[in-house]
N, C-alpha and C positions, 0 to 999 in steps of 0.2 A: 504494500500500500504506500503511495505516495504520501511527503507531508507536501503544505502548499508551499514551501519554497523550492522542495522537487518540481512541481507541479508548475509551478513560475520559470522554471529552467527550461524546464521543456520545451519552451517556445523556441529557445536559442538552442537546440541544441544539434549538435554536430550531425553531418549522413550518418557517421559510425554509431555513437551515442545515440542515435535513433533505431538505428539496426535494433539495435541492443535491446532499445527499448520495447520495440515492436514483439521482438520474440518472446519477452517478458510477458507482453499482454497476451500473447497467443497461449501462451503456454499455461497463464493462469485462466484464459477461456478454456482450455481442455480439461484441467484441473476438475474443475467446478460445472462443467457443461457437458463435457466429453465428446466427441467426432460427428454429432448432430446437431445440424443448425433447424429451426424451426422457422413455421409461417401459421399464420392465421388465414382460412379460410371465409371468407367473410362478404355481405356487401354493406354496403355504404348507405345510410340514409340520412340527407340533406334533410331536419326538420323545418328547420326557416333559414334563410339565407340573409335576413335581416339583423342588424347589430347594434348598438348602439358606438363601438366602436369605431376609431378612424384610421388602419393601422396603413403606415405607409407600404407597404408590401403585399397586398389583400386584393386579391380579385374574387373572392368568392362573396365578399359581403355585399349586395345590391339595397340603396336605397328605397325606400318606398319613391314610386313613379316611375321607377325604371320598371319595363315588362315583364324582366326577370324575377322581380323580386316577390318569395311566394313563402307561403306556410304550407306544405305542405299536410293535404287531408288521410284521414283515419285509411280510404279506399284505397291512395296514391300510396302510401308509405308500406302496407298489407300486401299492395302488390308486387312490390320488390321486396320482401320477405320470402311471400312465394315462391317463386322466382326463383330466389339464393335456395331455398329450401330445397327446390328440383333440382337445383346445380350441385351439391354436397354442399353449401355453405353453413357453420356452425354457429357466426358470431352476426350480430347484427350492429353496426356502431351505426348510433345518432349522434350527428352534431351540426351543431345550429350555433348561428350568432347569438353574443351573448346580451341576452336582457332588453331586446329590443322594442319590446311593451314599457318600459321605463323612458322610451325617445322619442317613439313614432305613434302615434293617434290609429295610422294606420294597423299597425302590426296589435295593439289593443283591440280592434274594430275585429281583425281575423279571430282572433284567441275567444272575442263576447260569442261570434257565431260559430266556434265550435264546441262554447260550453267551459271555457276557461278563462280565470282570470291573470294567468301567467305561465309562459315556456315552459316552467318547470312541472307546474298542475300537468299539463296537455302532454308531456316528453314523461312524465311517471304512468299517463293511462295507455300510451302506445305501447310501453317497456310492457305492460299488463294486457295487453291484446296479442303483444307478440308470443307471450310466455303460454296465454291460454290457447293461439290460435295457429302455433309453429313447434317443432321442436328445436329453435333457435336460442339463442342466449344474446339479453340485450348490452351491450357494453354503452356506456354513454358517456359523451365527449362535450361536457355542459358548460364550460368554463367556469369559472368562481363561483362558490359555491356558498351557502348558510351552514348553518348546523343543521335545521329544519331541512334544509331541501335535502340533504346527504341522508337525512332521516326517512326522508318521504322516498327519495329514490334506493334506497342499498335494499329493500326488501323485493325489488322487482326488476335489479340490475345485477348479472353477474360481478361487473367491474366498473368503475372511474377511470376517468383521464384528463390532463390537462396541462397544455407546454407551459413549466414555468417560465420558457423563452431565456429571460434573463435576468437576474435581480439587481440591475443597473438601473437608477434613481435618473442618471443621467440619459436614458434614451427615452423617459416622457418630458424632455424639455422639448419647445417649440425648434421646430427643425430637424426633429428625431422621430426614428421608424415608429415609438408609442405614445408619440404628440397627440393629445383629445382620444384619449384612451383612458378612461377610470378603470375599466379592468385590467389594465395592463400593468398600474400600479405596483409594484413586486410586492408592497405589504399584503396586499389583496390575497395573493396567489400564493405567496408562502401559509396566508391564512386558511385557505381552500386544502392544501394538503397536510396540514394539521386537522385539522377536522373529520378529514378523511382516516387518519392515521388513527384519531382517538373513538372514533368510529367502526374501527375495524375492517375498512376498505379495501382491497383491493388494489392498488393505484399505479395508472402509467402515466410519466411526464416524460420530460425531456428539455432541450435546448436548440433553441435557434443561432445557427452562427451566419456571422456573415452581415447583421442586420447593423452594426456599425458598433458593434462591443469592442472591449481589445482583449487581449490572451486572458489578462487579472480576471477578468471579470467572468468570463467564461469556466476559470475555476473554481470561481464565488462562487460561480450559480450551481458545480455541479455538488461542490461544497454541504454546500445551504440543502440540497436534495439527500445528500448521503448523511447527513446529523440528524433529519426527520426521520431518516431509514433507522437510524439507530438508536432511535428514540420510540418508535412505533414499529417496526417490521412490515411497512406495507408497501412499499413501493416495488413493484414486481418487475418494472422495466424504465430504463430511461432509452430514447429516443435523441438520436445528434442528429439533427434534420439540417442540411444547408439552404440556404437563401437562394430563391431562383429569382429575376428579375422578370416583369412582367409588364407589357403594352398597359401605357392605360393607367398606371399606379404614380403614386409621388417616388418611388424608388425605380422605376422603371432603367435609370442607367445608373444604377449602383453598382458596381463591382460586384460578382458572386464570387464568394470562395471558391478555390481548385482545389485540385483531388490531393495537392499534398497538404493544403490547412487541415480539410475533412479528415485524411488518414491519421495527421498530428492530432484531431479533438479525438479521434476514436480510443486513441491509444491512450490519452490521456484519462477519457473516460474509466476504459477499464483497466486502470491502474490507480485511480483515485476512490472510483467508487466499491462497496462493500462485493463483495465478489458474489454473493447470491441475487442482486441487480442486474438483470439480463438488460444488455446493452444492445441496440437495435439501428440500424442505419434503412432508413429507405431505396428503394431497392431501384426503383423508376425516376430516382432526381439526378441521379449519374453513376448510369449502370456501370461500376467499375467493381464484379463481386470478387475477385479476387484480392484486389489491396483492401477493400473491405473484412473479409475475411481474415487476412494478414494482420489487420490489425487489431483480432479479437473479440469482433462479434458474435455473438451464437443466435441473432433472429432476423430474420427479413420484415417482420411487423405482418400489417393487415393486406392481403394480394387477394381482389377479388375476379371470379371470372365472369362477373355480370354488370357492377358500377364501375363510373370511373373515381379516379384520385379528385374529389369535387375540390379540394385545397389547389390542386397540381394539376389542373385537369389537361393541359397540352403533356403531360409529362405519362405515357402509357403503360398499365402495370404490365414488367413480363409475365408470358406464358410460363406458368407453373412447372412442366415439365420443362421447360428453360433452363430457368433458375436450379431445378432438382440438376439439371446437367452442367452449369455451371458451377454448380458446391460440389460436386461428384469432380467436376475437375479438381479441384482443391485440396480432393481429400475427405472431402465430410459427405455426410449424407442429410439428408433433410426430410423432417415428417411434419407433418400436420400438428397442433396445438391447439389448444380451446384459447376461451378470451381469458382466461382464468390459470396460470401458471400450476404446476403439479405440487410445488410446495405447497401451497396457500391449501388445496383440498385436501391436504393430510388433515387441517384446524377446520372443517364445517362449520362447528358451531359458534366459533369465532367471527369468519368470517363471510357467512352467507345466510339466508332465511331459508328456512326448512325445504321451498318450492326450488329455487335455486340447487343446494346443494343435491337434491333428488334427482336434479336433469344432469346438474355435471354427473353423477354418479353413473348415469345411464350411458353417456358418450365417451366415459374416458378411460383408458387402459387401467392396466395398475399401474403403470409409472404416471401417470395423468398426462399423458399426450394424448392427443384424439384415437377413439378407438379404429373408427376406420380411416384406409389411407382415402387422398384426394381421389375424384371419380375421375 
């Protein structure tokens, strides 16, 4: 395990000194993961695309007025469940802008006429439609959170999620990727995954690079993630997603990180954080699975064969057996996984309501990977 003045060095450090370093991470992903990299099977469900947020980086968030911008109904969200259901899909992630009945009149107006006074009401009865009306698992992807709401959702959700991004103060100043962002506030978000933690959650985060942090900060944030881990035991995965620049956005000609910053946060990742923290890189932001791998990943995240990447949407998931043949080059193999890590389901009654731990029980081996492979 790294301290942070390792962890600070690391920026600077040597081809060789990196070698070095790289092999460390690898070796402490086989350790602790063994010669199988994982994916989730999954699709994707856009609940509203409305936010209250204004993130310099964001094409997925649509204003009310623009023709895009939609709440998606009880009919439209059911039928891509179906859907994934027929395709082997096991996970169902919602994620929606955050708190956008807090800004918009309009996005209130949708939520009166489906019977709800708020995203979180409306995204706890779909998680309950999905559970009675699929044998899917709803993961949900709500951004900051209450106590109540992580109340109201953990009895009808296998798991949470939510990028802490970065807990630099300095990127909600005017000028910065989380300018006229309340949720992007880091106290907010550190507060979200406390609550989840004394809650007994489940929880995936991660970190945005790229969005104008510098090295320090980037190990604040992964810092700040692995002292909740170890203060709660729930964070199941973190996520090093790089910044893609996009038409259309206030960041649109920002610099994106290259594949050697990304390979240096992977490794830095998993030599900083608690080695039972499954460390995740996206698979369709720069398909590069090998230095990926290299530098001690053990999961591909959510790859579905029905949605797209609604975050990433120009950015295409590969084909499954792809990927399995791209890890096979490597060295590893790759199975299927629930939304729900194998640790976590040894503790049920910790961490899931009775209906939950019922349905994992039915789909997952004895090691708690998915019982069956992809179709």
């Amino acid at each position: 395990m790294l301290s942070r003045t390792q962890a600070l060095a690391l920026e600077k450090a040597t081809d060789a000194q990196f070698k070095d370093l790289s092999l460390q991470a690898a070796a402490l992903r086989d350790t602790h993961w063994g010669r199988t990299l994982t994916y989730s099977r999954k699709v994707f469900v856009p609940l509203t695309n409305m936010c209250r947020d204004d993130c310099g980086y964001c094409t997925f968030v649509q204003k009310p007025g623009s023709p895009n911008a939609r709440v998606m109904t009880p009919d439209e969200v059911m039928a891509v469940v179906k859907e994934g259901e027929r395709l082997g899909c096991k996970e169902v992630l919602f994620s929606l802008g955050e708190k956008p009945e807090l800004r918009y009149p309009e996005a209130r107006e949708a939520l009166a006429q489906l019977g709800h006074g708020s995203m979180v009401d409306y995204l706890a009865q779909m998680c309950e439609r999905v559970l009675a009306q699929s044998s899917l698992l709803p993961h949900v992807n709500a951004g900051t959170l209450s106590a109540e709401d992580i109340h109201r959702l953990k009895p009808v959700s296998a798991s949470m999620g939510m990028m802490l991004e970065n807990v630099s103060r300095r990127l909600i100043q005017r000028g910065q990727a989380h300018y006229a962002c309340p949720d992007k506030v880091p106290v907010q978000r550190i507060r979200t995954l406390e609550r989840a933690g004394e809650q007994g959650v489940p929880f995936t985060t991660g970190i945005l690079i790229g969005i104008g942090e510098n090295w320090a900060e980037r190990v604040d944030s992964l810092i700040t993630i692995n002292n909740l881990h170890r203060r709660y035991g729930h964070i199941q995965e973190v996520i090093v997603q790089n910044f893609r620049a996009k038409p259309g956005t206030a960041m649109a000609h920002h610099p994106e990180p290259d594949l050697d910053d990304m390979v240096r946060t992977l490794v830095l990742a998993r030599l900083l954080l608690d080695p039972s923290i499954s460390v995740q890189a996206p698979p369709n932001l720069q398909q590069r699975f090998g230095a990926y791998i290299a530098a001690g990943i053990n999961d591909w995240g959510g790859i579905s064969p029905l949605t797209l990447d609604h975050i990433n949407p120009e950015r295409a998931w590969p084909q499954i057996e792809s990927l399995r043949q791209a890890t096979a080059d490597c060295g590893y193999g790759l199975h299927e996984r629930l939304a729900v890590y194998p640790h976590y389901q040894q503790y049920p009654d910790r961490f899931f309501a009775a209906p939950i731990a019922a349905r994992l029980a039915g789909i997952a081996r004895g090691d708690g990977l998915a019982l069956a492979q992809c179709h």
